[in-house]
C-alpha positions in Angstrom: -20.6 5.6 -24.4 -20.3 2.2 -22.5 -17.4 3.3 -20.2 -19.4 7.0 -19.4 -22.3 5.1 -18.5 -20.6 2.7 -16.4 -18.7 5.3 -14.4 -21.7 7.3 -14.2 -23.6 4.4 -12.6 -20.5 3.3 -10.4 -20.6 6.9 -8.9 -24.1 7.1 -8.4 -24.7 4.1 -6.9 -21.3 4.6 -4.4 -23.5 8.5 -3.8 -26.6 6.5 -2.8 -25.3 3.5 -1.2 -22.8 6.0 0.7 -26.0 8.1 2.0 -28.8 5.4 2.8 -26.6 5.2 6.8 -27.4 9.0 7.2 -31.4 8.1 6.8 -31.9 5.1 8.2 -29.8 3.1 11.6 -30.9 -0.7 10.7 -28.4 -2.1 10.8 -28.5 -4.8 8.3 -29.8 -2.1 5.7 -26.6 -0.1 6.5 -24.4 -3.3 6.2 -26.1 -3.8 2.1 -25.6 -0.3 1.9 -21.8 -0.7 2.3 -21.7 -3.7 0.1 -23.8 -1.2 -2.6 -20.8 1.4 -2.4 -17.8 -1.5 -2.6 -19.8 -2.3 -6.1 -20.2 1.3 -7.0 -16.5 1.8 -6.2 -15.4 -0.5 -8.1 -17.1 -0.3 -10.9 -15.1 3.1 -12.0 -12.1 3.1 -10.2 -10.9 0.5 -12.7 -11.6 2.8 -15.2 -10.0 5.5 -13.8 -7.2 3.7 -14.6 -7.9 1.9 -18.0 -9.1 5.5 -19.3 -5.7 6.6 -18.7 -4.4 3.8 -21.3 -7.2 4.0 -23.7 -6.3 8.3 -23.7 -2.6 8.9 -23.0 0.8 7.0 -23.5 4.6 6.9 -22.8 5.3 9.5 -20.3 1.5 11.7 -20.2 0.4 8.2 -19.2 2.8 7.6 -16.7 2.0 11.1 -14.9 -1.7 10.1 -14.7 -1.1 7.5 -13.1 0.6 9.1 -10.7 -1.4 11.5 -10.1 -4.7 8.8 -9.5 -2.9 6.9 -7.5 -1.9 10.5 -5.4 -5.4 11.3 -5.7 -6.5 8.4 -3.7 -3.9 9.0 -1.0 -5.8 12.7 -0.3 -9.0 11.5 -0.7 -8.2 9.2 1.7 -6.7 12.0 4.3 -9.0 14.6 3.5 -12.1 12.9 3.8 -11.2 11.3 7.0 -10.3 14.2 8.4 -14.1 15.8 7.1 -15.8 12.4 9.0 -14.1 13.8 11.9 -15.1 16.8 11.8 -18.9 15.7 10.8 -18.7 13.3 13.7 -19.2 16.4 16.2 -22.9 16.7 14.5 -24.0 12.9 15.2 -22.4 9.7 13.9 -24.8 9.4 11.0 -23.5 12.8 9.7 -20.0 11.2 9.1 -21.6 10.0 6.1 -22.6 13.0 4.3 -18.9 13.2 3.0 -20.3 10.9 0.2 -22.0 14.1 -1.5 -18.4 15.2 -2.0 -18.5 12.9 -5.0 -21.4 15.0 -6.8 -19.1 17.5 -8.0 -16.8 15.1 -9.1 -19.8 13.5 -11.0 -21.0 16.8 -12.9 -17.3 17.3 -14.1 -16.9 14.1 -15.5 -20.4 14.1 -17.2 -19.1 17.6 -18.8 -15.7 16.8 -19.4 -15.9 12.8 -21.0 -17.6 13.1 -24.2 -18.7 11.1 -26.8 -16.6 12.1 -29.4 -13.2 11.1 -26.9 -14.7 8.0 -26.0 -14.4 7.1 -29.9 -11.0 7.8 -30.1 -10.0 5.4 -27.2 -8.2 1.8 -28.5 -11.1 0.5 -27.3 -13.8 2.3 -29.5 -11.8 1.8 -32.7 -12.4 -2.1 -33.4 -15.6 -3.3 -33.8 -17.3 -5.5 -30.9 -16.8 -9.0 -32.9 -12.8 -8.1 -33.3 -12.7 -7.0 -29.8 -14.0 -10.2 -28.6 -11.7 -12.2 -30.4 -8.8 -9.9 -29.6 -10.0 -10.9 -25.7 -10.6 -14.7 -26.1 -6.5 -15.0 -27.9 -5.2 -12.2 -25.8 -2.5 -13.6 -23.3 -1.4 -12.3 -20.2 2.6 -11.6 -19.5 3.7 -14.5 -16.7 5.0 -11.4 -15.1 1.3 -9.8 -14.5 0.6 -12.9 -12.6 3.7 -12.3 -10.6 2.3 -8.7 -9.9 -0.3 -9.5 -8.3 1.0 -11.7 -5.9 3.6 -8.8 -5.0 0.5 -6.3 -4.2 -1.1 -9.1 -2.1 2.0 -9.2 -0.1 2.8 -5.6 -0.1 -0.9 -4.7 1.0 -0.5 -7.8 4.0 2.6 -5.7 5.2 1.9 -2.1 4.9 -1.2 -2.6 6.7 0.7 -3.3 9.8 1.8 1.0 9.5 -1.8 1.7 10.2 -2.9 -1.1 12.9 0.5 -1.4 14.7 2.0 1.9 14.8 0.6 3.1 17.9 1.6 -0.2 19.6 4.7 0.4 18.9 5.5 3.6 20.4 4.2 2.4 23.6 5.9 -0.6 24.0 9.4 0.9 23.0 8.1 4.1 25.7 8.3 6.9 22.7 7.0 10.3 24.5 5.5 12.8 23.1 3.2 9.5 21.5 -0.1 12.8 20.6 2.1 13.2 17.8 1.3 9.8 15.4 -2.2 10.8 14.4 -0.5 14.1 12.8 2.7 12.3 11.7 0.8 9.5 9.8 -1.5 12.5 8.6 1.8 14.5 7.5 3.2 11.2 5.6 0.4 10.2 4.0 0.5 13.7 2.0 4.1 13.2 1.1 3.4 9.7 -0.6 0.6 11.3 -2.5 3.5 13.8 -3.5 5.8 11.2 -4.6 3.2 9.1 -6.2 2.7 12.1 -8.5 6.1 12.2 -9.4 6.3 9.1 -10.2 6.5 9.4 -13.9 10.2 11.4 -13.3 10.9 9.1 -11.0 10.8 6.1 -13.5 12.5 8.4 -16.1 15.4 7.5 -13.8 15.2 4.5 -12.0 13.2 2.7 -15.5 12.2 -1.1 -14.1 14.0 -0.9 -11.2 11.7 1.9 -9.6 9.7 -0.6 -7.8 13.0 -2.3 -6.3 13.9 1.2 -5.0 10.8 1.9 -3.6 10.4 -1.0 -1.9 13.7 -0.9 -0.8 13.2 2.5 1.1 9.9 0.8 2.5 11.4 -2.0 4.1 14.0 0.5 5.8 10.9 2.7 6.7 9.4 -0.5 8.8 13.1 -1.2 10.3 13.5 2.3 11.7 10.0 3.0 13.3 10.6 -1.0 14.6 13.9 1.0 16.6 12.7 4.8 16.6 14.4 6.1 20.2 11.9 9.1 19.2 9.2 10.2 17.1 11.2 12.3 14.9 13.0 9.2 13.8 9.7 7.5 13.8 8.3 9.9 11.5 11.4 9.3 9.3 10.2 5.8 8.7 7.2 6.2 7.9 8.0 8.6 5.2 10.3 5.9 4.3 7.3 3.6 4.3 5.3 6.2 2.2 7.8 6.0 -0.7 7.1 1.9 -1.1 3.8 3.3 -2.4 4.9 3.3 -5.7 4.7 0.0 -6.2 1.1 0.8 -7.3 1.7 3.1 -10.3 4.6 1.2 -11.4 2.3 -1.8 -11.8 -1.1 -0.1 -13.2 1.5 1.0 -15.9 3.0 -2.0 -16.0 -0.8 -3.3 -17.2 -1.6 -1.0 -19.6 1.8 -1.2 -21.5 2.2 -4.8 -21.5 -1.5 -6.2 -21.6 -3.6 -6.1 -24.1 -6.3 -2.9 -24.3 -9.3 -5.4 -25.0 -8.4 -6.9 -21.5 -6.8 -4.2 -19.9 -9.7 -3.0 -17.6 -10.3 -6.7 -16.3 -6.9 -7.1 -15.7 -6.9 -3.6 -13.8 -9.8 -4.5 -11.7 -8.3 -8.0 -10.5 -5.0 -6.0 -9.5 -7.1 -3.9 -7.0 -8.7 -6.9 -5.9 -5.4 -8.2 -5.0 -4.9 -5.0 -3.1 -8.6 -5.2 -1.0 -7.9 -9.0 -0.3 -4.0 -8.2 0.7 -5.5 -5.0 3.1 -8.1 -7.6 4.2 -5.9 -10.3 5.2 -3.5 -8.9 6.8 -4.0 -9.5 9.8 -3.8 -13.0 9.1 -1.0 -13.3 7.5 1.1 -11.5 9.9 -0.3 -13.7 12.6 0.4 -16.9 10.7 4.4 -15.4 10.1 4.4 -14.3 13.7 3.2 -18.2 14.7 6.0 -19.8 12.5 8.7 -17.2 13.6 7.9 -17.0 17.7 8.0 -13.2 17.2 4.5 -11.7 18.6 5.0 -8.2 19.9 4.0 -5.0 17.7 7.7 -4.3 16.8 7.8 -7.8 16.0 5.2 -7.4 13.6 7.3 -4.5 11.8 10.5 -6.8 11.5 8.3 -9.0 10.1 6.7 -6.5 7.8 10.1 -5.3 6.7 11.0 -8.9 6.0 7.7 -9.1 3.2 8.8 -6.2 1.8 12.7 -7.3 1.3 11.3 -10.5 -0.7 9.2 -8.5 -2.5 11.8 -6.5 -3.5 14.0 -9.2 -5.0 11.4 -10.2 -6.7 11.1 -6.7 -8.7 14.7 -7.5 -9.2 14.3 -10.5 -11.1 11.4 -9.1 -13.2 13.3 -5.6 -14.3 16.2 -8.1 -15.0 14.2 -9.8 -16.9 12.2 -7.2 -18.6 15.8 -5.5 -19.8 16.9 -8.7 -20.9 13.9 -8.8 -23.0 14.8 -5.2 -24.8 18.3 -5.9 -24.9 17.3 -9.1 -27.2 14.7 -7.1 -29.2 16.9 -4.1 -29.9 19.6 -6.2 -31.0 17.3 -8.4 -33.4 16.5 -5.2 -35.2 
């Protein structure tokens, strides 16, 4: 029942911490309260993911994960979209989309019982052999490697949602009412593609990420140049499909770490992808001071040039990683 409980709490507390702004304008109350929904987020988005290991593997487990990561994406859209829309009532309404989680809640409370939390990897060693399984359990050099790729990857794509609109304007794009929908529009499509993302990897195997990536750092290059915002909006689909990174590395976790560690390792991963979002916009201004490029396109080159490194990178790992079960399979 520990992993219920704990994404029971982490819900309610994000539901309560989400709603204290709506009641009360102090500010320094409604700053705690957003530190009280980061805990509450965090506390079973993890799991999301490490209940996907602990339940479901090979190709069911790669689907999940797509389909969480996907799940996020529309989240994200959707309930931006309903802030907007709550926004014509008063500001503090915009938080009411908070009680959206409620039914979310009730589901999971009905759905996750007792008897499947004793079937996950995790339920079926006692608490003394799953804390020596965690003290000897060793994490893959590659992991490490990981999560300096989603630092990275989260510094550059941030630049799609702070420099876009700069963008058009200083390379004169008309028709520039369009972005809000176009970014809208894309967003959607990643959530598509993150969902395929199991079939995807059927195909591509260790090299999805290298692909992915790939297609991103195009995406940034062609909005950079866009002479319109049709080609524009081709980039940033482009730019959507780099997404997949994210999937490709939960499940990288959960097949390579050990499941008495897994939901650690998990939640450090999306730390690395808060801190990456986070900085950002320091990173890019440190690159654009070393490099003399400044400008909002310049920002995209320079995006596009993260994303190319990061993408070697991924070529050395799946290089590696086939080595690896080229050696094994011809041990055996």
């Amino acid at each position: 029942m520990v992993k219920e409980n704990t994404v029971i709490i982490g819900m309610i507390t994000t539901i309560v911490g989400g709603l204290i702004p709506f009641f009360i304008s102090n500010f320094a109350i409604i700053v705690a309260s957003r530190l009280l929904v980061g805990a509450g987020i965090g506390l079973f988005t993890s799991l999301a993911v490490s209940l996907i290991g602990d339940c479901f593997s090979g190709e069911e487990q790669k689907t999940l994960i797509g389909i969480q990561g996907a799940m996020g994406t529309l989240g994200n859209s959707s309930m931006t979209f309903v802030a907007g829309l709550l926004l014509g009532i008063k500001w503090q309404a915009t938080f009411l989309y908070f009680l959206f989680i409620i039914p979310f809640l009730i589901l999971f409370m009905m759905g996750y019982t007792p008897k499947m939390e004793k079937e996950t990897t995790l339920e079926k060693s006692s608490t003394k052999e799953q804390k020596q399984r965690s003290k000897h359990a060793k994490i893959p050099a590659s992991i490490y490697v990981a999560f300096l790729m989603l630092f990275l990857y989260f510094s550059a794509f941030m630049v799609e949602a702070t420099a876009s609109a700069l963008v058009i304007q200083q390379n004169h794009l008309a028709n520039q009412g369009m972005l809000s929908t176009e970014i809208a529009i894309a967003g959607l499509v990643g959530a598509l593609i993150s969902m395929a993302y199991a079939r995807i990897f059927k195909v591509l195997k260790n090299f999805t990420p290298v692909v992915a990536i790939s297609l991103g750092t195009v995406g940034f290059i062609v909005c950079s140049q866009a002479p319109n915002m049709t080609i524009f909006f081709i980039g940033l689909l482009l730019m959507m499909i780099s997404s997949l990174i994210i999937p490709y590395v939960y499940d990288s976790i959960l097949s390579e770490v050990d499941s008495s560690i897994s939901n650690l390792i998990i939640s450090i991963a999306q730390i690395c992808n808060n801190l990456g979002a986070f900085a950002s916009p320091y990173v890019i201004a440190l690159l654009s001071g070393m490099t003399g490029l400044s400008t909002a396109v310049d920002q995209m080159r320079i995006s596009a040039g993260i994303l190319g490194v990061i993408a070697l990178v991924f070529v050395v790992l799946a290089v590696s990683r086939n080595t690896k079960k080229t050696s094994a399979k011809a041990v055996k």
